[in-house]
PAKEVEX-810321 format. One record per residue (C-alpha): residue number from 1; residue in three letters; x, y, z. Coordinates in steps of 0.02 Angstrom, whole numbers. Each point is the difference from the previous one (the first is absolute). Example, Ala and Ser with C-alpha at 12.3 -4.5 7.8 and 13.67 -1.06 7.14 Angstrom:
@domar 1, dose ALA, c1 615, c2 -225, c3 390
@domar 2, dose SER, c1 69, c2 172, c3 -33
//
This chain:
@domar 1, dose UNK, c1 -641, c2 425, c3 918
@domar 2, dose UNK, c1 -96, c2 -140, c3 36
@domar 3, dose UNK, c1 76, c2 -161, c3 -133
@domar 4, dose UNK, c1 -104, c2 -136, c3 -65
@domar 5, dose UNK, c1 39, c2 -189, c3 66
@domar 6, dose UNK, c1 104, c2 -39, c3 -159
@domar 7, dose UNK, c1 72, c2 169, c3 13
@domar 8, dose UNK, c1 51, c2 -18, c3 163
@domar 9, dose UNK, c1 76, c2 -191, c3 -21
@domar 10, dose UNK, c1 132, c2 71, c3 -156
@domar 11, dose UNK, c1 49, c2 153, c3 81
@domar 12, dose UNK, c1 28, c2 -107, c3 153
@domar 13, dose UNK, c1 99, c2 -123, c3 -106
@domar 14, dose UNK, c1 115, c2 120, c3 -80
@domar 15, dose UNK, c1 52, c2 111, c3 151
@domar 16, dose UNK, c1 44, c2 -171, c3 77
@domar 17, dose UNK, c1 100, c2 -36, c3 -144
@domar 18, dose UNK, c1 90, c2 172, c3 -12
@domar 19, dose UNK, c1 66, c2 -21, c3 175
@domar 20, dose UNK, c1 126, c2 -142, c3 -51
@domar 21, dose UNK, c1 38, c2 77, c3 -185
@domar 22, dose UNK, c1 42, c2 177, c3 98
@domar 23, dose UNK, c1 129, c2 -86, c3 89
@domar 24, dose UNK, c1 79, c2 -103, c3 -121
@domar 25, dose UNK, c1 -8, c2 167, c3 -95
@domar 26, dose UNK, c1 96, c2 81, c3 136
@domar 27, dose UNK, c1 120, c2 -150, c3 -28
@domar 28, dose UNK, c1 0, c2 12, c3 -176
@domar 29, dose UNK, c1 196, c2 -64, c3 -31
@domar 30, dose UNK, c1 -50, c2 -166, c3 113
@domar 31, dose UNK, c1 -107, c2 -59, c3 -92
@domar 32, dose UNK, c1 -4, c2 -174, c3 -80
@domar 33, dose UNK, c1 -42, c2 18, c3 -186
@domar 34, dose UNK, c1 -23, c2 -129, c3 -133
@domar 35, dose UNK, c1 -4, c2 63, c3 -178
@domar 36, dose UNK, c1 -156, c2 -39, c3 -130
@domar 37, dose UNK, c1 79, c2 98, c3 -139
@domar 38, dose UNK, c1 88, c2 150, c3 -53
@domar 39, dose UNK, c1 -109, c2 144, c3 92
@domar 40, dose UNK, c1 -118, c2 -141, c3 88
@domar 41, dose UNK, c1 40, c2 -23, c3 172
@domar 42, dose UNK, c1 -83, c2 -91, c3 148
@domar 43, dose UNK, c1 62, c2 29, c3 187
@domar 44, dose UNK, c1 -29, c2 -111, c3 136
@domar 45, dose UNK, c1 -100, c2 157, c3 64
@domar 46, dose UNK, c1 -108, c2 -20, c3 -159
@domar 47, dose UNK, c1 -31, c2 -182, c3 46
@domar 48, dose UNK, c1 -36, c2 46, c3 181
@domar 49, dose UNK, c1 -132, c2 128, c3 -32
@domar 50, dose UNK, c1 -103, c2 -95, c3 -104
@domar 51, dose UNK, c1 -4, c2 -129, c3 123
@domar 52, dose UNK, c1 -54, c2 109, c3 138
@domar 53, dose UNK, c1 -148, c2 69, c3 -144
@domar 54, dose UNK, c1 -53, c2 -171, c3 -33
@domar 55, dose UNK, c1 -3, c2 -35, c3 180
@domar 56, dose UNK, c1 -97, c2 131, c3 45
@domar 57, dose UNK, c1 -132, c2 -14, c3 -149
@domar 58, dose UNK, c1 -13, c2 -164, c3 16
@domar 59, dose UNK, c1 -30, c2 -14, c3 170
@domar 60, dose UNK, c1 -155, c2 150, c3 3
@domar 61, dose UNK, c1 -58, c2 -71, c3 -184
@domar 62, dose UNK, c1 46, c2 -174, c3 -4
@domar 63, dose UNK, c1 -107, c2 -48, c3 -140
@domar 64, dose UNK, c1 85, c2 137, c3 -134
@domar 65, dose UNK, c1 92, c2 -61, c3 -132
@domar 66, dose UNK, c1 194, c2 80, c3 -12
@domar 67, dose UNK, c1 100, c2 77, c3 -142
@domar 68, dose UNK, c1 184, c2 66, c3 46
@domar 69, dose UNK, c1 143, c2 21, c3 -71
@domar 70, dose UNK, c1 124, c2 -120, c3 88
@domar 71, dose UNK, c1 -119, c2 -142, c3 27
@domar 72, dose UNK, c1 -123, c2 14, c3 -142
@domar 73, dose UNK, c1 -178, c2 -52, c3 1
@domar 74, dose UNK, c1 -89, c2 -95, c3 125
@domar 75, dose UNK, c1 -183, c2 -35, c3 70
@domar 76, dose UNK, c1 -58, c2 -77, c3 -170
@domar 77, dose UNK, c1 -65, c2 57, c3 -156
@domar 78, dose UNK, c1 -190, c2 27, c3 30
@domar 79, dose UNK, c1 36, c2 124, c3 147
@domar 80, dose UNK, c1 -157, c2 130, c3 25
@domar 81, dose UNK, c1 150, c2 136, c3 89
@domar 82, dose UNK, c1 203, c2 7, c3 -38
@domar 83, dose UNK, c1 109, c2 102, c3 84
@domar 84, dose UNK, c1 143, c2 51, c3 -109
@domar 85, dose UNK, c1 158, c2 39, c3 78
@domar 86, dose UNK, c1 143, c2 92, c3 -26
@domar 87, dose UNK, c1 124, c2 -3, c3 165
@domar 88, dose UNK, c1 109, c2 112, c3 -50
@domar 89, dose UNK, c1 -2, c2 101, c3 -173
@domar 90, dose UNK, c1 141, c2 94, c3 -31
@domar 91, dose UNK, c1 130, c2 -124, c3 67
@domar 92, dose UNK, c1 136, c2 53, c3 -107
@domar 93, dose UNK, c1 -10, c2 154, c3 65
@domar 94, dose UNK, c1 -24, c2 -86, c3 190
@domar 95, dose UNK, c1 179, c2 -93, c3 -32
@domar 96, dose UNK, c1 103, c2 156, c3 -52
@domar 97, dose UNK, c1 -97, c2 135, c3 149
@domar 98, dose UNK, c1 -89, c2 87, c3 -101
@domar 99, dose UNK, c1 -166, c2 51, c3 102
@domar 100, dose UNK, c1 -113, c2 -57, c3 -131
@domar 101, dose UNK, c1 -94, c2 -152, c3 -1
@domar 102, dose UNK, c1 -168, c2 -59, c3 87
@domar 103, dose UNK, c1 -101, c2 -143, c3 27
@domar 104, dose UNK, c1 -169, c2 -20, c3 -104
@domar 105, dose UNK, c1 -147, c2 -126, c3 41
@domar 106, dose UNK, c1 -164, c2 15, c3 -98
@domar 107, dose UNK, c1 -163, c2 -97, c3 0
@domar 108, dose UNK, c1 -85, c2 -66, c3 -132
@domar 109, dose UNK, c1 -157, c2 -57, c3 0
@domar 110, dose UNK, c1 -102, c2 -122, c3 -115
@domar 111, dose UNK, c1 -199, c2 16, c3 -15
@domar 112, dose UNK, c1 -150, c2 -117, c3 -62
@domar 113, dose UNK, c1 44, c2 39, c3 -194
@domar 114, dose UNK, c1 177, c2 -81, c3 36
@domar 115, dose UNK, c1 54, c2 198, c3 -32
@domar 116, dose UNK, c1 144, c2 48, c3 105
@domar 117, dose UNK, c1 23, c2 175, c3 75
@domar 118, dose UNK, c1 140, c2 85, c3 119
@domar 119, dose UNK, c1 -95, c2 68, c3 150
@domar 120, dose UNK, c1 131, c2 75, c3 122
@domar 121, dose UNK, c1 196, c2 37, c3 -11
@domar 122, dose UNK, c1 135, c2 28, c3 121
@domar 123, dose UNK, c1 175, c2 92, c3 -61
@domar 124, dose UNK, c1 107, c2 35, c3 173
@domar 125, dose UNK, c1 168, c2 88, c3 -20
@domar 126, dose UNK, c1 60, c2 -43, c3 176
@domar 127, dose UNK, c1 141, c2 122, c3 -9
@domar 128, dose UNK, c1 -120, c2 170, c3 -38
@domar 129, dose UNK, c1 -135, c2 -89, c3 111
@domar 130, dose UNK, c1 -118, c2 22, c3 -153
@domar 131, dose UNK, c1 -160, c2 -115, c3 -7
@domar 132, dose UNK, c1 -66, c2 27, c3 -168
@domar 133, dose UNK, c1 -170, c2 -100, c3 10
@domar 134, dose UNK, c1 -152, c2 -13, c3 -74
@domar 135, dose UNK, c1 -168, c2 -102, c3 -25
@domar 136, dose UNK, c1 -100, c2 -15, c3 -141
@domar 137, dose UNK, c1 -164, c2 122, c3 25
@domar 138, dose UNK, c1 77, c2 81, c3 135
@domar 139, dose UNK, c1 152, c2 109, c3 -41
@domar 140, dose UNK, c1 170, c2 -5, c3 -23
@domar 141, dose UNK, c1 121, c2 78, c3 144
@domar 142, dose UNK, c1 170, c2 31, c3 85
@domar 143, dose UNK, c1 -15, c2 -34, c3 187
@domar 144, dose UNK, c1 -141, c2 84, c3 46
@domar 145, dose UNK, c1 -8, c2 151, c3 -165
@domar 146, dose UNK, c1 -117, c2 -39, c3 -149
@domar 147, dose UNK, c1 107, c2 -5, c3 -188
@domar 148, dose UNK, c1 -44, c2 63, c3 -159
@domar 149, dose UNK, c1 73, c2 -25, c3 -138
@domar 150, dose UNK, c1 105, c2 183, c3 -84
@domar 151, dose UNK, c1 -100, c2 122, c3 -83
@domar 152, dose UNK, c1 103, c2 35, c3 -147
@domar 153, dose UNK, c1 -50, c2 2, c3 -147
@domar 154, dose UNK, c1 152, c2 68, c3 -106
@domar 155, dose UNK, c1 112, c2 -143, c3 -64
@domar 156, dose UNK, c1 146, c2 119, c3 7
@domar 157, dose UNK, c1 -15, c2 21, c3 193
@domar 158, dose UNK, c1 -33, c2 -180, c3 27
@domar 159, dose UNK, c1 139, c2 -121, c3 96
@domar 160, dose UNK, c1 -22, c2 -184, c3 -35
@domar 161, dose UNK, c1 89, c2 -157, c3 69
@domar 162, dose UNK, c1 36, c2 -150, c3 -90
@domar 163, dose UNK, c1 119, c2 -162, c3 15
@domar 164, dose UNK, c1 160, c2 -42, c3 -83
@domar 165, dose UNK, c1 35, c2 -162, c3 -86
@domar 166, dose UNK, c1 139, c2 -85, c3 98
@domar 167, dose UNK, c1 157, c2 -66, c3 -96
@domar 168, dose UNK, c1 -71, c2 -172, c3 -8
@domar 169, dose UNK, c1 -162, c2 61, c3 -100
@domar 170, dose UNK, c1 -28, c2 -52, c3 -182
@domar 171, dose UNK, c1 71, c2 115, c3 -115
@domar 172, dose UNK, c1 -158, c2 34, c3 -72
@domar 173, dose UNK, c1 -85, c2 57, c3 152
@domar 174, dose UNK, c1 164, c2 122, c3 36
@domar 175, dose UNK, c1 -35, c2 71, c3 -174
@domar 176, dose UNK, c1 -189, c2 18, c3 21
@domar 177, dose UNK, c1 52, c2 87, c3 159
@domar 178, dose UNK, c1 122, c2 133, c3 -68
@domar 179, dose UNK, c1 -131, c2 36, c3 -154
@domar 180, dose UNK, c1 -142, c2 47, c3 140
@domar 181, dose UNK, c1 128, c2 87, c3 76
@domar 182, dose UNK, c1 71, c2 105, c3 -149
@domar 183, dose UNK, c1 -185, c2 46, c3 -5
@domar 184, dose UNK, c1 -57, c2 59, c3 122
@domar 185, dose UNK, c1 155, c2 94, c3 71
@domar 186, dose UNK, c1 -46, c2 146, c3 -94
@domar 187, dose UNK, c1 -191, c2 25, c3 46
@domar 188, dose UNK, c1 44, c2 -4, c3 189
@domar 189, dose UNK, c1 93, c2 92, c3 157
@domar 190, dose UNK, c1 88, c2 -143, c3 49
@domar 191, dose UNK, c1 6, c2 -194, c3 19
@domar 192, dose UNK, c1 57, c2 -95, c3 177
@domar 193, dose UNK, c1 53, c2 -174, c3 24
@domar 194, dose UNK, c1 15, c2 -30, c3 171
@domar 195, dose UNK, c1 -16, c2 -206, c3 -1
@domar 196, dose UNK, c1 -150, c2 -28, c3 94
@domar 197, dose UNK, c1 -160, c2 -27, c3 -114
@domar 198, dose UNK, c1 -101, c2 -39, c3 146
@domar 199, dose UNK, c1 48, c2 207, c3 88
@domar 200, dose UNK, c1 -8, c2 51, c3 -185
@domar 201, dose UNK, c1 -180, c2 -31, c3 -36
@domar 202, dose UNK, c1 -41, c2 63, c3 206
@domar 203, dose UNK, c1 85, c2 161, c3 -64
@domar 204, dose UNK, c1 -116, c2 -12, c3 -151
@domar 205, dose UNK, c1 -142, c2 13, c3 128
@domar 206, dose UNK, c1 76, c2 123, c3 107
@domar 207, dose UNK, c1 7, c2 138, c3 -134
@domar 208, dose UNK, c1 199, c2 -6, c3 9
@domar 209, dose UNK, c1 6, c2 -71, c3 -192
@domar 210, dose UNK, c1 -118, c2 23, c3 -130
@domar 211, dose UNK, c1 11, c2 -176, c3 -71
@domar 212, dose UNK, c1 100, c2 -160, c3 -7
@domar 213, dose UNK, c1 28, c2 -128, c3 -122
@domar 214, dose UNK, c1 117, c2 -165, c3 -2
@domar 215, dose UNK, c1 -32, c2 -139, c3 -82
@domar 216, dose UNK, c1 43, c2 -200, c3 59
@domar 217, dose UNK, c1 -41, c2 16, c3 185
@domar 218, dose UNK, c1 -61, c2 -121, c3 110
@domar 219, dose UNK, c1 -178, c2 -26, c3 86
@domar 220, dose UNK, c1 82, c2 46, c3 171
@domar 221, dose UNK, c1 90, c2 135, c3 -42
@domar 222, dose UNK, c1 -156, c2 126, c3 -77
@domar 223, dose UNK, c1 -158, c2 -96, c3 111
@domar 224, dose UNK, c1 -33, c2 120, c3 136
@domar 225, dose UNK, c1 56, c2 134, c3 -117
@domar 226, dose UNK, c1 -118, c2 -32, c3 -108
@domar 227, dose UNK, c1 -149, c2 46, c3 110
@domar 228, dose UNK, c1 101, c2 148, c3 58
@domar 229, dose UNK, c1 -2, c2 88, c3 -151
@domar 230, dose UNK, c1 -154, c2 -47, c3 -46
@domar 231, dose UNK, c1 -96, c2 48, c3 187
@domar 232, dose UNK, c1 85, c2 169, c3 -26
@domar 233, dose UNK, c1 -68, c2 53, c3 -143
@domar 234, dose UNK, c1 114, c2 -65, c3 -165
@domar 235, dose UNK, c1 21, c2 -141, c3 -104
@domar 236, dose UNK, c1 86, c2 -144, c3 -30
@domar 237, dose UNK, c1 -7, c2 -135, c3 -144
@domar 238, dose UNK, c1 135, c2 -78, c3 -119
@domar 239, dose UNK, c1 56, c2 115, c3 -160
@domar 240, dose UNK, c1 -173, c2 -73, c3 -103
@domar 241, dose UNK, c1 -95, c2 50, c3 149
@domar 242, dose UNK, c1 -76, c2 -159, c3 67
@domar 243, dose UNK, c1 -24, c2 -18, c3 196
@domar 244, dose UNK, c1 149, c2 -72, c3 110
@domar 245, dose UNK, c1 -79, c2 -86, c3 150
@domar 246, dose UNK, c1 5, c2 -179, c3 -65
@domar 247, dose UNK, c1 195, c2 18, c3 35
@domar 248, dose UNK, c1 69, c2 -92, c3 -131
@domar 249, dose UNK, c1 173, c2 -93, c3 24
@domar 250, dose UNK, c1 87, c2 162, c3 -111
@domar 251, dose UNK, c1 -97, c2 189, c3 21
@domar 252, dose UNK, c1 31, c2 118, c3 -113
@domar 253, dose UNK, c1 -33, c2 161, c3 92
@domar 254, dose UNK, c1 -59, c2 162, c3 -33
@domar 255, dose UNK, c1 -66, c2 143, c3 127
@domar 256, dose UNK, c1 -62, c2 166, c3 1
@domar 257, dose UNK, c1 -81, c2 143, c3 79
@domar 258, dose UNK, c1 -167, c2 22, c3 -90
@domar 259, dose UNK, c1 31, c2 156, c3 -138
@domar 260, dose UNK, c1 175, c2 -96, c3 -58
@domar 261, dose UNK, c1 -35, c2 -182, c3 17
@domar 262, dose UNK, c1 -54, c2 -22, c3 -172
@domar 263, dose UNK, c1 132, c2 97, c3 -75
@domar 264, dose UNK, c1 133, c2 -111, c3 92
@domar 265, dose UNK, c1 -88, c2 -140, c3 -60
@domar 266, dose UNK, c1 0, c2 50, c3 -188
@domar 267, dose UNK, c1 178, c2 31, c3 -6
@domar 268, dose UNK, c1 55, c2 -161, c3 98
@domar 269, dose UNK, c1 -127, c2 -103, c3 -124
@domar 270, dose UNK, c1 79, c2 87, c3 -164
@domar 271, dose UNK, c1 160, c2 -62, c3 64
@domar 272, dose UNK, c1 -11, c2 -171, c3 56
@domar 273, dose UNK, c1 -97, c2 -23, c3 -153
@domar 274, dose UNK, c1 140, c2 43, c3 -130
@domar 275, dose UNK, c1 107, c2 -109, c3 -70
//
């Protein structure tokens, strides 16, 4: 399949960034970790890979403004494209072997009106060698297959991801979290929290889960997932159901296919908004 220039340039970027996380992978017990927090890790393989992204970006766009997660925002504020970068979602999973984590870089882009839109999305999970990609207008796939989104349309067949508050999170937010949860345990098949948001909303778009929701993420780890979902045929907003591609500094995240999206939506809305 033939890939568009900017296509081309982040798929490029990531597989030379998986090269050097597969290894340390493979090395798992060696590596040098500092700690963040309780369940927030960053690896010197973390650090590594976004340097190699940046590198690579930077040096076949070097007028793009940055967002990523170890080194924050660069490039300015009145940036007319942004890549937003995730090296390495999942890395808790990364540090204790489990084969579940990827790296994420999306594009956004800004037009005349000053409005900002996502435009293309990268999710690579080195280990399965899956390229979940997409560009806006032009599809969504995985490697070289064209997604869409599940066809269900029975909330009792349905599977949906989501995102558990870690031990540091305010109490609040854990009890918000256990209310949605209490709720919609009963109306479903089954619930999965495999600690990758970026894979979770690529399996959104993939037809593997029916819908996703998680609130508090960051830009990096739902921007090329966004466009996924979206390019495959569902939807994805915040509980009240206003667009996400602005990327503010905390998403709250909700996905669907297109029968059970607003559904999902309702119930994590009626939730958040209780006392």
């Amino acid at each position: 399949m033939r890939l568009s220039p900017h296509m081309t340039v982040m798929q490029n970027a990531a597989q030379k960034a998986a090269r050097t996380l597969l290894r340390d992978f493979n090395e798992v017990e060696m590596l040098q970790v500092s700690v963040k927090g309780p369940g927030d890790f960053v690896s010197q393989a973390d650090l590594k890979a976004e340097s190699t992204i940046k590198t690579e970006l930077s040096k076949a766009r070097p007028g793009y403004a940055f967002l990523m997660e170890e080194s924050g925002a660069s490039g300015g504020d009145n940036w007319n494209w942004r890549w937003v970068v995730d090296p390495l979602d999942g890395t808790t999973n990364f540090l204790h072997g489990i084969p579940h984590w990827a790296i994420s870089i999306g594009l956004q882009k800004r037009n005349d009106k000053g409005q900002v839109e996502i435009v293309a999305g990268v999710i690579y999970n080195p280990v399965a060698n899956e390229m979940f990609w997409a560009e806006k207008g032009v599809g969504a796939f995985l490697n070289e297959r064209r997604l869409r989104v599940s066809s269900r349309r029975d909330m009792f067949q349905a599977v949906l991801a989501t995102g558990i508050p870690f031990a540091i999170s305010d109490i609040n937010k854990q009890e918000k979290f256990v209310k949605i949860l209490k709720s919609v345990m009963p109306k479903i098949a089954g619930i999965r929290r495999y600690g990758a948001a970026a894979l979770d909303l690529a399996w959104v778009a993939a037809g593997r889960y029916e819908g996703f929701w998680e609130m508090d993420l960051k830009p990096w780890d739902v921007a090329a997932g966004i466009l996924l979902v979206k390019e495959a045929g569902g939807y994805v907003t915040d509980p009240e159901g206003n667009p996400l591609d602005d990327l503010k500094i905390s998403v709250n995240t909700v996905a669907g296919n297109a029968a059970l999206f607003p559904k999902i939506r309702e119930t994590i809305l009626e939730n958040i908004s209780k006392p």
